[in-house]
Backbone as numpy.savetxt, mean C-alpha at the origin, in Angstrom:
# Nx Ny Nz CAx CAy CAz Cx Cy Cz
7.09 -12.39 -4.06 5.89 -12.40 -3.25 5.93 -11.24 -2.27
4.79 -10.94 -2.23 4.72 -9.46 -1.34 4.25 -9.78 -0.10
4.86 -9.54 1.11 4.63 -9.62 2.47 3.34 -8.66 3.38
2.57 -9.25 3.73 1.39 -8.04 4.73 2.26 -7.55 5.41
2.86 -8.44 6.24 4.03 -7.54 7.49 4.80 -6.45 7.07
5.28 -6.43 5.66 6.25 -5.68 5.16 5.33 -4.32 5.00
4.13 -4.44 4.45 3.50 -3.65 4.16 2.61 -2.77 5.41
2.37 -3.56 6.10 2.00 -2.81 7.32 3.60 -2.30 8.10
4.17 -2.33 8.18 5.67 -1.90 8.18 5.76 -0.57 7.59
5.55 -0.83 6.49 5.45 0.67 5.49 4.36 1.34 5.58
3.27 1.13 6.12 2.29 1.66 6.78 2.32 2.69 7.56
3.36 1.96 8.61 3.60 2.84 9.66 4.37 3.72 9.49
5.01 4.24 8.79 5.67 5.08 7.90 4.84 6.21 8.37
3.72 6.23 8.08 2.80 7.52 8.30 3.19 8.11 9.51
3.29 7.75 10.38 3.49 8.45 11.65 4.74 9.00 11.15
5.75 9.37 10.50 6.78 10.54 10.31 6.58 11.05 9.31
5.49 10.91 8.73 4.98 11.77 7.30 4.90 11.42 6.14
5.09 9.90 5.79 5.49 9.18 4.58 4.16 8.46 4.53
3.11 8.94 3.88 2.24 8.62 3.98 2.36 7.47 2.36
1.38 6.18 2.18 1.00 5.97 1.21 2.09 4.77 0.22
3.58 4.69 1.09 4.50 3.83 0.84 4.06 2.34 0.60
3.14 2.23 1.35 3.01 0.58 1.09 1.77 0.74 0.56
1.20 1.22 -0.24 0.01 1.43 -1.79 1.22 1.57 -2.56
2.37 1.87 -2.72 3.27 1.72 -4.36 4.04 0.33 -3.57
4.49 -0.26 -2.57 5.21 -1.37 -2.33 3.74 -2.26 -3.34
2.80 -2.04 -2.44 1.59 -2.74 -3.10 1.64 -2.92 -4.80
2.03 -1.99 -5.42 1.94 -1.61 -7.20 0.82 -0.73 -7.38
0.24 0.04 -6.35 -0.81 1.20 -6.39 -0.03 2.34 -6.41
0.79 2.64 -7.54 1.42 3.90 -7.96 0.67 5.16 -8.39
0.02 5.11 -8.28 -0.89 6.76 -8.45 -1.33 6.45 -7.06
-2.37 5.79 -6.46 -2.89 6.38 -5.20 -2.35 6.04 -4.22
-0.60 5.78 -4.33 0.06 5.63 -3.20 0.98 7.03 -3.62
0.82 7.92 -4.81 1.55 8.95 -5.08 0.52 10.01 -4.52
-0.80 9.91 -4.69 -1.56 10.44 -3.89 -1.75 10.87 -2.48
-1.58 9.45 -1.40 -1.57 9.43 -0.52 -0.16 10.07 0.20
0.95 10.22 -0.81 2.10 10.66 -0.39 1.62 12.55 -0.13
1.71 12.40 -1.25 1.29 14.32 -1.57 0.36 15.04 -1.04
-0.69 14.18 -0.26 -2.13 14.83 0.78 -1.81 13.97 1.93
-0.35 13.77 2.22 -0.85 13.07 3.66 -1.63 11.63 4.07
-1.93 10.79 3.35 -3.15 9.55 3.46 -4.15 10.24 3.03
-4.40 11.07 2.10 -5.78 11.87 1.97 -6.03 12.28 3.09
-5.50 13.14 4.07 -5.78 13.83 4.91 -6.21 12.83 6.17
-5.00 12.10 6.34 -5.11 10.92 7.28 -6.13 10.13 7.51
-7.67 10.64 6.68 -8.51 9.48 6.91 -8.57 8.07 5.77
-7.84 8.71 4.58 -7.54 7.95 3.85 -6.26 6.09 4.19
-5.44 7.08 4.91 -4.66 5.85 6.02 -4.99 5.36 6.73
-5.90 5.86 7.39 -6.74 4.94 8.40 -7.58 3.78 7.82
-8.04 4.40 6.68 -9.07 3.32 6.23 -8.01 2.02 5.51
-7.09 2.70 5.23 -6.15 1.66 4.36 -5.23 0.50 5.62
-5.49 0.76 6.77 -4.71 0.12 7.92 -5.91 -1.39 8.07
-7.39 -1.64 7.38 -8.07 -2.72 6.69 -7.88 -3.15 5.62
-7.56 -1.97 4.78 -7.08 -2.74 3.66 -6.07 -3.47 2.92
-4.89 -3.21 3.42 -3.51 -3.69 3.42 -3.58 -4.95 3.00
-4.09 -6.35 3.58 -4.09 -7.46 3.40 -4.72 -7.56 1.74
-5.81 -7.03 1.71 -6.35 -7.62 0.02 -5.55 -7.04 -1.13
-4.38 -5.65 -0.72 -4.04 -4.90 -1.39 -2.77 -5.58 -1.70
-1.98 -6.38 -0.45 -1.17 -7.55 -0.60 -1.83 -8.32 -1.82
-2.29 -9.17 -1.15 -2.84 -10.28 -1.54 -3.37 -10.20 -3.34
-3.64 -8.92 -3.72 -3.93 -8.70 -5.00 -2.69 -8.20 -5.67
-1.58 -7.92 -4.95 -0.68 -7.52 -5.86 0.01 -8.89 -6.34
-0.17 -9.77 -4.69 0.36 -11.45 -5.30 -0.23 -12.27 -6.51
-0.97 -11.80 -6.67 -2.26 -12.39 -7.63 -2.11 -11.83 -9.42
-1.64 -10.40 -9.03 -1.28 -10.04 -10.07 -0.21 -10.60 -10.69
1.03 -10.71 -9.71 2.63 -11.36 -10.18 2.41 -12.67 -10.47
1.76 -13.45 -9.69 1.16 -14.80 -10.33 0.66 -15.39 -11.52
0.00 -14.22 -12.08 -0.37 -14.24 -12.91 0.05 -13.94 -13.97
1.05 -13.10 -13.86 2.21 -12.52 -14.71 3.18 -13.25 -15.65
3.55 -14.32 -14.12 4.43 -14.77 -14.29 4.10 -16.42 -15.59
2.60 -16.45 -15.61 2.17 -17.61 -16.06 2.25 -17.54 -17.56
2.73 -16.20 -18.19 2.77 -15.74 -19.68 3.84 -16.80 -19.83
């Protein structure tokens, strides 16, 4: 199970340049490889993602849940 806290944790990452860590903690591996390589998309992209965090959780839980039901 994937944690919001953990992920806003890795969030904050951005402030030393690690932009986009908690979009691949999330399982958003391209646009957390994105957000690595432009910065958050040019930091407005992180900003906007500091709302989105919770559904981005919450859908990765949803995914493993679901996974796991095979």
């Amino acid at each position: 199970m994937k944690s919001t806290v953990v992920a806003y944790l890795l969030w904050c990452l951005a402030f030393v340049g690690l932009c986009g860590i908690h979009r691949i903690y999330a399982g958003k591996w391209v646009s957390g490889l994105i957000w690595l390589f432009t910065l958050g998309l040019f930091t407005f992209g992180q900003f906007i993602d500091l709302f989105l965090v919770p559904g981005m959780v919450r859908e990765a839980n949803l995914r493993t849940q679901l996974a796991g039901r095979h």
